[in-house]
GUKOLMAR-942310 format. One record per residue: y, z, x of N, C-alpha, C in turn; residue in three letters. Coordinates in steps of 0.001 Angstrom, whole numbers, padded with zeros to 6 digits, always signed. Each point is the difference from the previous one (the first is absolute). Layout:
% GUKOLMAR-942310
YZXYZXYZXALA...
***
This chain:
% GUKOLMAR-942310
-018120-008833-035983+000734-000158+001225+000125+001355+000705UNK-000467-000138+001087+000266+001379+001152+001439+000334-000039UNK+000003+001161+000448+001238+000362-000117-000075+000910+001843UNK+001165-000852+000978-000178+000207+001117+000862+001394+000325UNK-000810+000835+001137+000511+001670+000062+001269-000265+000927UNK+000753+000797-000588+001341-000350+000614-000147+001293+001308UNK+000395-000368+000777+000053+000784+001430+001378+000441+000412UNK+000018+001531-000450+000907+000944+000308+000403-000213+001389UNK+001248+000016+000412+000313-000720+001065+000524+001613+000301UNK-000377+000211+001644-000236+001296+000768+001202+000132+000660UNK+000431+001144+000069+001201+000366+000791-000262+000172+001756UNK+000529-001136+000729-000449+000155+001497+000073+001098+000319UNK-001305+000581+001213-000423+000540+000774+001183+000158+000950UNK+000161+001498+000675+001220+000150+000853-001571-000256+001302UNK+000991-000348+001213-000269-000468+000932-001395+001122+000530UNK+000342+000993-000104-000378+001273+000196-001827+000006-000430UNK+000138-000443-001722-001382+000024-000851-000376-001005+000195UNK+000538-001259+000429-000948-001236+000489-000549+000274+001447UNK+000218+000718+000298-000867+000475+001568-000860+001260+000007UNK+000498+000662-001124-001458+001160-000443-000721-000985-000555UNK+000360-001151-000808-001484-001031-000549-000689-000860+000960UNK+000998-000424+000742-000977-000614+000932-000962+000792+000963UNK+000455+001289+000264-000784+001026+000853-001017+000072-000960UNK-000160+000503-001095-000811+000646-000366-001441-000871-000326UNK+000236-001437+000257-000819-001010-000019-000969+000045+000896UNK+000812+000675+001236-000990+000536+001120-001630+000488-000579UNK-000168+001008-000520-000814+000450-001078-000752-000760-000092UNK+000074-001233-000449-000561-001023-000945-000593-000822+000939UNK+000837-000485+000881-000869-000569+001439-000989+000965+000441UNK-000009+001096-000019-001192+000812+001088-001104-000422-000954UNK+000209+000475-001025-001180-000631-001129-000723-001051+000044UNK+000833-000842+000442-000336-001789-000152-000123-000505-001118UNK+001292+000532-000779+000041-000279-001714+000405-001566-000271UNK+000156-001119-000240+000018-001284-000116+001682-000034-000339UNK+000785-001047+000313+001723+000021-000116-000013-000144-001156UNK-000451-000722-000887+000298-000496-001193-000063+001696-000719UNK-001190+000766+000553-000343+001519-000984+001811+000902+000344UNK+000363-000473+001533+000796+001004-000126+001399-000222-000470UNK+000166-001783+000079+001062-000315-000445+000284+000419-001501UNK-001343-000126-000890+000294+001126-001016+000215+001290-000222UNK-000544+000697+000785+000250+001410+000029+001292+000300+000510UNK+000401-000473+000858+001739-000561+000572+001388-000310-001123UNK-000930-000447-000737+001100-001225-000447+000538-001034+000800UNK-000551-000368+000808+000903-001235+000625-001070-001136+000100UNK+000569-001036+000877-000488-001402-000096-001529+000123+001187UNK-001057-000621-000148-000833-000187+000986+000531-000501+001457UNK+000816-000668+000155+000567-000432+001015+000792+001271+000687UNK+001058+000453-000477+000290+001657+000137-001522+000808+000746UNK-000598-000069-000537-001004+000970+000464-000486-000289+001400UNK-000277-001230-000044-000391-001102+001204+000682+000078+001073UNK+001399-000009-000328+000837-000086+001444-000078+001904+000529UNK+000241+000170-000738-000114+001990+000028-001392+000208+001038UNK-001144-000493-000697-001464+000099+000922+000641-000311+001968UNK+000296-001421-000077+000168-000587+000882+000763+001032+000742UNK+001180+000218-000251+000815+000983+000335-000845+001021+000643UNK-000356+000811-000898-000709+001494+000285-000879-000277+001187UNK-000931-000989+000190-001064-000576+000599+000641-000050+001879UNK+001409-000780-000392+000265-000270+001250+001055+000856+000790UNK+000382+000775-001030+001440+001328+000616-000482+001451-000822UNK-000959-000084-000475-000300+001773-001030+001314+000372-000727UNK-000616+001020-000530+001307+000372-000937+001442-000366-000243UNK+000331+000266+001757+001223-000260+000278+000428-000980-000910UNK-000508-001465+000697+000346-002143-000619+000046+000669-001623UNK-000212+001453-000805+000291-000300-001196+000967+000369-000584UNK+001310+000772+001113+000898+000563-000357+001205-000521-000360UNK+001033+000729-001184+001160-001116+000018+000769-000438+000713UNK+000607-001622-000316+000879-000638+000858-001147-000694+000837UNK-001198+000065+000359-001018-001145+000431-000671-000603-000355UNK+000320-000203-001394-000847-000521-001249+001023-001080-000292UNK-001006-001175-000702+001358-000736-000719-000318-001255+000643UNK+001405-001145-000863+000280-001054+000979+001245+000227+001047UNK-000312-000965+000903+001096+000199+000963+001108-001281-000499UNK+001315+000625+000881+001148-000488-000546+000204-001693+000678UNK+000704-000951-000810+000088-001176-000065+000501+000058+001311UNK+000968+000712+000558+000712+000041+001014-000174+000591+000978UNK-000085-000572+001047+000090+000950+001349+001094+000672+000148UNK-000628+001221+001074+000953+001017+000130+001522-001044+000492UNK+000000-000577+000720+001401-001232+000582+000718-000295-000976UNK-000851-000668-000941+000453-000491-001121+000997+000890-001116UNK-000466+001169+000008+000202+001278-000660+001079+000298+000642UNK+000233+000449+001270+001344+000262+000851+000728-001124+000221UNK-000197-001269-000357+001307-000984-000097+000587+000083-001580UNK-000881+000257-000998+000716+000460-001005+000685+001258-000013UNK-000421+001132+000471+000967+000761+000125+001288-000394+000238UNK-000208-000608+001200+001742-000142+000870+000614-000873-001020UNK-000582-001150-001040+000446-000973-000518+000520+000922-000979UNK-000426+000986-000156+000697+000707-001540+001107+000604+000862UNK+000268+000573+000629+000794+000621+000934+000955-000848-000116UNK+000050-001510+000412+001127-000538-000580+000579-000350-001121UNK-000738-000169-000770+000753-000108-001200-000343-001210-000726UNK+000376-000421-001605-000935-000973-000172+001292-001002+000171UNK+000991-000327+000016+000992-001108-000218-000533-000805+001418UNK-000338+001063+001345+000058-000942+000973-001318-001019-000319UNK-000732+000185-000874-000956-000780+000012-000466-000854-001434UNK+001794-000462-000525+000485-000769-000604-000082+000619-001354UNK-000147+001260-000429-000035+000189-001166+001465+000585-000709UNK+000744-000207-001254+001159+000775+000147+000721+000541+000319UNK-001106+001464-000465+000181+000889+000090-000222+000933+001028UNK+000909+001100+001041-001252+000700+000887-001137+000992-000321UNK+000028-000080-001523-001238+001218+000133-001235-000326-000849UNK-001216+000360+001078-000976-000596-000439-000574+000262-001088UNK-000578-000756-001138-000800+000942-000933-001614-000821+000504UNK-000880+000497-000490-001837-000210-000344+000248-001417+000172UNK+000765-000903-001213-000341-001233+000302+000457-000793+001440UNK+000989+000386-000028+000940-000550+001211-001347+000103+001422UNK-000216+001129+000011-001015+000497+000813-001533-000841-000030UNK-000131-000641-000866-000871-000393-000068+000015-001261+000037UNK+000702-000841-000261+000450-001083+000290+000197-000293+001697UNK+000906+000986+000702+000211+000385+001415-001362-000246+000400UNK-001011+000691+000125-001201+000250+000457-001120-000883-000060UNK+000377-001340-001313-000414-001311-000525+000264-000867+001331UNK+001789+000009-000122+000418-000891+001219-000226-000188+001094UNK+000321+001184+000590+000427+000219+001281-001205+000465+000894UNK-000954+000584-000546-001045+000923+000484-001196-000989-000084UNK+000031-000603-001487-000750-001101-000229-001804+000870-000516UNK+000469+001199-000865-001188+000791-000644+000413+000367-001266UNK-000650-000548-001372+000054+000083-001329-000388+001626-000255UNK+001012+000494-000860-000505+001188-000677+000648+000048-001258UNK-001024+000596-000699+000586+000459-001755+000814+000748+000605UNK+001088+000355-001175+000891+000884+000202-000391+001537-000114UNK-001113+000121-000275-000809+001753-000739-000398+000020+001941UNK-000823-000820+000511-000508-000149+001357+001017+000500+000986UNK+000868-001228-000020+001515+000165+001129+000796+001803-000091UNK-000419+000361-001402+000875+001651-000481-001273+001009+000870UNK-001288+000084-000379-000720+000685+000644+000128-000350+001628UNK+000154-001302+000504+000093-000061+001661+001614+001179+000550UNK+001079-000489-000913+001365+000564+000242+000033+001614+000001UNK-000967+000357-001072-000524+001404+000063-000639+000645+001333UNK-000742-000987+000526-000741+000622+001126+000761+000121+001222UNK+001113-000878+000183+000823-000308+001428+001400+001097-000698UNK-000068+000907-001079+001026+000370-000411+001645-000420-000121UNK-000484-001032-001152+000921-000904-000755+000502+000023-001089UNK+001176+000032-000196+000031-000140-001770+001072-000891-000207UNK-000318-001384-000983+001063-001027-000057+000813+000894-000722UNK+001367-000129+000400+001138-000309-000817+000836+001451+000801UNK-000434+000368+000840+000264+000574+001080+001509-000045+000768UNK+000605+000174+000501+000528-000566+000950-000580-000144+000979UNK-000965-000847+000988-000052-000111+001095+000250-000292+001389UNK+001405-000439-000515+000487-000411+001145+000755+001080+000306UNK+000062+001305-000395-000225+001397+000865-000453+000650+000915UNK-001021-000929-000412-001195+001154+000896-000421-000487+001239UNK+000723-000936+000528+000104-000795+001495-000030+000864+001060UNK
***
């Protein structure tokens, strides 16, 4: 019986070194090295490499810098600024206990009312970006 290689699980890339990797892929395109060759030399997925090409192809270097990479967010910017204000009030007005929001509460909110599903790891990285942090007081910062 084989005995399957267990895969050391990698400490994420700061935002910073995932955009020296995707640059440096540049390289690899002038070549006309095949995605699959560089997604190994990369470490990342063939598809990764693919959208990166596309990228480079249609904006140069620039389309490879951070913060323009990625998926985009479930929510429109609207959507995003009615949750703000909704945290701004508080969570009781929007039948929950208590007034202060935590992750779930928040996520549940954003289920309902907004009518867009997110894991709770998802909804914490979006709250990060609009500079959020449950359990906050927010109905301060009005």
């Amino acid at each position: 019986m084989k005995k399957k290689k267990k895969k050391l699980k990698k400490k994420p890339l700061s935002r910073e070194k995932m955009e020296m990797r995707r640059k440096s892929a540049v390289k690899y395109f002038l070549l006309e090295k095949k995605s699959t060759w560089i997604a190994e030399e990369l470490d990342v997925s063939r598809v990764a490499v693919q959208q990166w090409k596309k990228r480079w192809r249609e904006e140069g270097v620039l389309g490879l810098e951070k913060g323009l990479c990625g998926r985009s967010s479930k929510m429109t910017e609207y959507q995003q600024k009615t949750l703000i204000k909704d945290l701004s009030k508080g969570a009781k007005k929007f039948g929950f206990t208590s007034d202060r929001w935590t992750l779930k509460k928040i996520t549940s909110h954003v289920k309902k009312k907004i009518g867009v599903k997110y894991s709770d790891r998802s909804l914490w990285h979006l709250l990060k970006r609009v500079k959020i942090t449950p359990y906050e007081n927010l109905s301060s910062k009005k």
